[in-house]
C-alpha positions, 0 to 999 in steps of 0.5 A: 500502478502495479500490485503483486502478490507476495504470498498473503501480502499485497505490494503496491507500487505507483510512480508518483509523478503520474497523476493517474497512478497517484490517484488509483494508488490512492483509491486503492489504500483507500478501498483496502484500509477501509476493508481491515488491511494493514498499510506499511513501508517497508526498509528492513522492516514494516512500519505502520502508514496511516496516510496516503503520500504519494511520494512513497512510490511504494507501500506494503498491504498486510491482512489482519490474520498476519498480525495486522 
C-alpha cells in the first residue's frame, strides 16, 4: 500500500492481490471516512466511493474544504 500527497488530496493505492495491502488499505478508507474524507475514483473525473472494494487498486481522498 502507498499514499501520496497531491496538494490537499491523498491518493491511495494498494495491490489487490496482497492481502496485507487490502486489509491496510481497508483500515485506512475506514480510519479516513470516519474522520470526514471524501473517497472517490478517479477516470476523467472524481466519482464518489462509499464502500471499500478491494479490486479498486486505487482510490482518491479528498478534505470536506475541497468540496467533499
Amino acid at each position: 500500500m502507498q499514499t501520496l500527497r497531491v496538494g490537499s488530496r491523498i491518493r491511495l493505492t494498494w495491490e489487490s492481490s496482497s492481502r496485507r495491502d487490502v486489509n491496510e488499505a481497508r483500515e485506512f478508507f475506514s480510519r479516513h471516512t470516519r474522520q470526514g474524507w471524501l473517497a472517490a475514483r478517479r477516470n476523467s473525473e472524481y466519482k464518489r466511493v462509499l464502500e471499500f472494494n478491494p479490486e479498486h487498486g486505487e482510490l482518491w481522498f479528498i478534505p470536506l474544504s475541497e468540496g467533499g
